[in-house]
C-alpha positions in Angstrom: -29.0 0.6 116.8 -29.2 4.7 117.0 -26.6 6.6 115.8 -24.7 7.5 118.9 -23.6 11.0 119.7 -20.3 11.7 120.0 -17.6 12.9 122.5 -15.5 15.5 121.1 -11.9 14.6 120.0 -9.9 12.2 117.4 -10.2 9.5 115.1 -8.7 6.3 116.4 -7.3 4.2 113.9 -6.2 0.8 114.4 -4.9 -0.7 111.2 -1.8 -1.7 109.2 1.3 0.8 108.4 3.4 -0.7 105.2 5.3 0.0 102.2 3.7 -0.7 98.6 5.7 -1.9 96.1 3.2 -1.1 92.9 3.7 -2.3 89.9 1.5 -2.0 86.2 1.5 -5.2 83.9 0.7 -3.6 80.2 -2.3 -6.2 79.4 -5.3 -7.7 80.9 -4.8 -10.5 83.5 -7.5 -12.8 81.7 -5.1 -12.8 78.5 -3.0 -14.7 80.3 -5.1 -17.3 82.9 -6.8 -19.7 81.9 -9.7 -21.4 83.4 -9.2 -24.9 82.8 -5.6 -24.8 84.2 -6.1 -22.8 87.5 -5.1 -25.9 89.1 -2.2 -25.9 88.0 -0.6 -21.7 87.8 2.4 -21.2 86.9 2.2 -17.6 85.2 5.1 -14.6 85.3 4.0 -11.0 84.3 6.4 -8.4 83.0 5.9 -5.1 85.1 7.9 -2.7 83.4 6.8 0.1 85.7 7.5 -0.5 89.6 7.2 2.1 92.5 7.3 2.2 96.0 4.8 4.2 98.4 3.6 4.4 102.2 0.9 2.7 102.3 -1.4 0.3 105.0 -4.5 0.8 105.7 -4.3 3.0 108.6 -1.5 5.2 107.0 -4.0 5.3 104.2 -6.9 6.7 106.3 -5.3 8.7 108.7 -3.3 10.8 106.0 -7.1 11.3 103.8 -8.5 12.1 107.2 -5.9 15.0 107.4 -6.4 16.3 104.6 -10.1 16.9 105.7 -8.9 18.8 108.4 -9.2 16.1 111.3 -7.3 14.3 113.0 -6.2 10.6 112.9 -4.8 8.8 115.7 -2.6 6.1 114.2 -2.6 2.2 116.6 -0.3 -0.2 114.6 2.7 -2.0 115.4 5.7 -1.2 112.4 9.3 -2.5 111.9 13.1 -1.7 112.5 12.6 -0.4 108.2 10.0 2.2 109.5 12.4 5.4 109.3 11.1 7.2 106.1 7.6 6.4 106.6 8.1 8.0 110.0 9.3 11.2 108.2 6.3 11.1 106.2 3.8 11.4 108.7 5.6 14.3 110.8 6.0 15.9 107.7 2.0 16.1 106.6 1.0 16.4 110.0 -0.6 12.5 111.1 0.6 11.9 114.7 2.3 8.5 115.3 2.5 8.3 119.5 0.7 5.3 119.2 2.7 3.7 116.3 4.5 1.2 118.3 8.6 0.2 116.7 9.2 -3.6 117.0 12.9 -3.8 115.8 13.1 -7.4 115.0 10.8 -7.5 112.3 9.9 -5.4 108.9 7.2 -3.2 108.3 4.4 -4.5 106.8 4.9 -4.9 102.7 2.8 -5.4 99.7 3.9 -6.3 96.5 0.7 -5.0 94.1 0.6 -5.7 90.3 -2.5 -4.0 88.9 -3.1 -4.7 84.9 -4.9 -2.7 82.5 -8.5 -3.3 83.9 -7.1 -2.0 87.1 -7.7 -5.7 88.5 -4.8 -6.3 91.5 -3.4 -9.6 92.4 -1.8 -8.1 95.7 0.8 -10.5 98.3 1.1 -9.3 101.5 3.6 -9.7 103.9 2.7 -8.8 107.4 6.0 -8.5 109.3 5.6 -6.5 112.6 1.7 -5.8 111.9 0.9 -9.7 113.2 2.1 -8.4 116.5 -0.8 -5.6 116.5 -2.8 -6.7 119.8 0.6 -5.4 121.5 -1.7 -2.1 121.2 -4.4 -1.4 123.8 -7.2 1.3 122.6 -7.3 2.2 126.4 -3.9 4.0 125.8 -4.9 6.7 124.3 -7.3 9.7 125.3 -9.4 12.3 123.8 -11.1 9.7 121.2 -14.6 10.4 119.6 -14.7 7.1 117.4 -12.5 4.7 116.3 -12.3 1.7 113.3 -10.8 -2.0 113.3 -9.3 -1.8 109.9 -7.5 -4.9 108.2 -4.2 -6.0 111.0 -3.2 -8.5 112.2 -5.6 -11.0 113.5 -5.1 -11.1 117.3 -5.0 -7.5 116.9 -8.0 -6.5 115.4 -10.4 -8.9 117.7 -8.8 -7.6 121.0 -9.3 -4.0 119.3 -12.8 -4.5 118.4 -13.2 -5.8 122.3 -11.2 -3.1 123.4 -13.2 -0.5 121.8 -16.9 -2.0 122.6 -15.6 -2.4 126.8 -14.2 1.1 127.0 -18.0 2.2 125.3 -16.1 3.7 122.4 -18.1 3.6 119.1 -16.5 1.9 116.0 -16.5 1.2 112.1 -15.7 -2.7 112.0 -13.8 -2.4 108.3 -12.7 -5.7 107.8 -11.2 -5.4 103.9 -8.8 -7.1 103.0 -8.6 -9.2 106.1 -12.0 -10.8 106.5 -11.2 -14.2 105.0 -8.8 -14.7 108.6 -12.5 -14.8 110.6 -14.8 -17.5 110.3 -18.6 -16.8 111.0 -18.6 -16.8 115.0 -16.0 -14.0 114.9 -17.5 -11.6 112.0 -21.1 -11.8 114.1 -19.1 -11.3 117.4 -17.5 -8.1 115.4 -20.9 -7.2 114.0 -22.5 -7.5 117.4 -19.3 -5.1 119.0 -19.3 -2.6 116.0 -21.0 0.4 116.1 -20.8 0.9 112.0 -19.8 -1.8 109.5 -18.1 -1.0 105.9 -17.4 -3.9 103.2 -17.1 -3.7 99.3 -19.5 -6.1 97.4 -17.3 -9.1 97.2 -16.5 -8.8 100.7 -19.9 -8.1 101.7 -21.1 -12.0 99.7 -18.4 -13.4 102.2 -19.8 -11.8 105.1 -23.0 -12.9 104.6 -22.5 -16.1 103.1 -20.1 -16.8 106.4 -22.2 -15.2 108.8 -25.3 -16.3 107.5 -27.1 -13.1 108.4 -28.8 -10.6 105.3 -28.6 -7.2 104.8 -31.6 -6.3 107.0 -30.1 -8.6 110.0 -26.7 -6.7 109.7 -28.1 -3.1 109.4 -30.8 -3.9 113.0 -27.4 -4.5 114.7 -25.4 -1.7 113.8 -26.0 2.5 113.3 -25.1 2.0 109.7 -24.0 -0.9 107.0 -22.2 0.3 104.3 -21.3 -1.5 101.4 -19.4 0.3 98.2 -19.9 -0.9 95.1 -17.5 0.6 92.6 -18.6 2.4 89.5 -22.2 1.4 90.8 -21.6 3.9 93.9 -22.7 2.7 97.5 -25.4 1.9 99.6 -25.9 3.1 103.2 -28.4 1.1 104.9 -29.4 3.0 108.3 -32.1 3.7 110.6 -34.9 1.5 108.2 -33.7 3.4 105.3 -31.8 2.3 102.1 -29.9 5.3 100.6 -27.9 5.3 97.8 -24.8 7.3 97.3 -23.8 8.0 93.8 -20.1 8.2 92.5 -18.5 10.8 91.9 -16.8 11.0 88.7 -13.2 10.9 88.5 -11.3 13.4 85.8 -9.1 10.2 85.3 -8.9 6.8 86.5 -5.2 6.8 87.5 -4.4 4.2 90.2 -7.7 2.3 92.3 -4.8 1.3 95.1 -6.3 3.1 98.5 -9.8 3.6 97.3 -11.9 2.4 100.0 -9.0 3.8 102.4 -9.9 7.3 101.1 -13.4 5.9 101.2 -13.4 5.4 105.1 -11.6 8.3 105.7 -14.5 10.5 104.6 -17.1 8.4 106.6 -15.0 9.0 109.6 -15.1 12.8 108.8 -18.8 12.8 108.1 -19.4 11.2 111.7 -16.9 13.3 113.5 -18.6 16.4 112.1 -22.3 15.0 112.6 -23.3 15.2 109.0 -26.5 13.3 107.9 -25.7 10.3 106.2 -26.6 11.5 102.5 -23.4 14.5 102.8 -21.4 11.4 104.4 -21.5 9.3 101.7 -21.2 11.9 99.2 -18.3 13.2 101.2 -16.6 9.4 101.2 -17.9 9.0 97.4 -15.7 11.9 96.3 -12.7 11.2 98.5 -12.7 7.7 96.6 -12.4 9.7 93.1 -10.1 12.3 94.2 -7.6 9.5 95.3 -8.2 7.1 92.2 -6.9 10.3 90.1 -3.2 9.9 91.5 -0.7 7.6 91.8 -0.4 5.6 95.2 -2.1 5.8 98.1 -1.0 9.0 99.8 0.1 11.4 96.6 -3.0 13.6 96.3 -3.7 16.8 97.7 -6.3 19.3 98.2 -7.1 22.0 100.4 -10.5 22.6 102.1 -11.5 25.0 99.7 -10.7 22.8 97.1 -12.7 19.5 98.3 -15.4 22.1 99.3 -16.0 23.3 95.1 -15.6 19.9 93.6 -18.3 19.0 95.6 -20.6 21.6 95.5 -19.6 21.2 91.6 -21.0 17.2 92.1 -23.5 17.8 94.5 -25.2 21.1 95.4 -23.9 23.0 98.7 -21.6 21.9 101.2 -23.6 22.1 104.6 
């Protein structure tokens, strides 16, 4: 598939909207399991350190994507408990028209425990985001591109439908919820999706579920995109393999909303037409900037700012 060109106007994102509740266990997880008796877990960590952030996936992007300059429509379903994340958003700026309030249920909430490795064991409740196909993309206007990020299921295949009927190009990000879709619906999403963007483990599911390689996926789509941590990413696009280094952090802080500050520079690299090798850079060093903070939404930069640290990284900002 060509890269399409694009309408002017917003960033559609269709994702979750929930609270974090973080907390730091002062070891290494592997101290503490032990593989002959995964059958049987029955493990309790000590988490001495505990906050709480706004966080979900589309919050997550949408908020990065601001502080690019651009601007993120927000389509997810949130509970009767959404009051200070509302404040949030008006407050930097993210509009929330197409936030939808269902008051019998919570917001979204995950409870994250990250140890000293920065692995995450991560439970997830998904309260008022598993009524998420209450959205239709067809309600809103002025939309360039949009993404399927992790929501609820129903949601995010009528999305992805949504999105490929109205002609509206797409980044199918399935994270954290691609073990909900069997092969049949990842190739339908594939087939939909004008971009795809998985991490390396979810990338072995994808395949191993679709049963479809990296050259099959990347004929189908504009781009395939898979990060792969310290290792950087790989862009795989028109024939081509690129690979994206990583930009280095100053300190590795917090890994929570990585990929979500990953996406949102990919989204800012399409909206603006830049040639894949800036978009990755651009989405490589929007991964480091947010690994140096806290949470998922605590970093800040202005233009100028993002502009020098890359230039600093890698050579002039076109």
């Amino acid at each position: 598939m060509k890269q399409p060109v694009l309408k002017s106007g917003h960033a559609l994102i269709c994702g979750s909207m929930a609270y974090d509740t973080i907390m730091v266990f002062q070891d290494q997880f592997k101290n503490h399991l032990l593989p002959d008796k995964l059958h049987m877990l029955n493990v309790s960590f000590l988490v001495p350190q505990m906050r709480r952030e706004f966080g979900g996936c589309a919050g997550n992007i949408a908020y990065n994507l601001k502080l690019l300059g651009d601007v993120g429509q927000v389509m997810a379903t949130v509970g009767h408990d959404f009051g200070p994340y509302a404040q949030w958003l008006d407050r930097h700026g993210v509009p929330r028209e197409h936030i939808r309030v269902l008051t019998d249920e919570h917001t979204g909430q995950a409870f994250i425990t990250t140890d000293l490795d920065n692995n995450q064991i991560t439970a997830f409740h998904p309260g008022a985001m598993g009524q998420s196909h209450l959205n239709e993309v067809g309600d809103a206007s002025r939309i360039a591109l949009g993404i399927v990020a992790p929501d609820g299921r129903d949601g995010m295949i009528q999305h992805a439908a949504q999105f490929a009927a109205l002609g509206l190009p797409f980044i199918f990000d399935p994270g954290q919820g691609l073990p909900m879709f069997g092969g049949e619906d990842l190739r339908q999403f594939i087939s939909q999706a004008t971009w795809v963007t998985v991490n390396e483990y979810e990338w072995s599911l994808m395949t191993e579920r679709t049963g479809w390689n990296e050259a099959e996926v990347a004929s189908k789509v504009a781009a395939l995109i898979i990060t792969r941590g310290s290792e950087g990413s790989l862009i795989h696009t028109d024939g081509r393999q690129l690979h994206i280094p990583t930009a280095p952090a100053r300190s590795v802080v917090d890994p929570t909303g990585c990929g979500d500050a990953y996406r949102a520079g990919l989204i800012h690299g399409l909206l603006h037409g830049y040639s894949w090798e800036q978009t990755g850079r651009i989405a490589s060093l929007m991964g480091s900037l947010k690994i140096e903070s806290r949470g998922t939404q605590n970093h800040h930069f202005t233009r100028g700012e993002f502009i020098a640290r890359y230039e600093s990284l890698f050579g002039q900002f076109q």
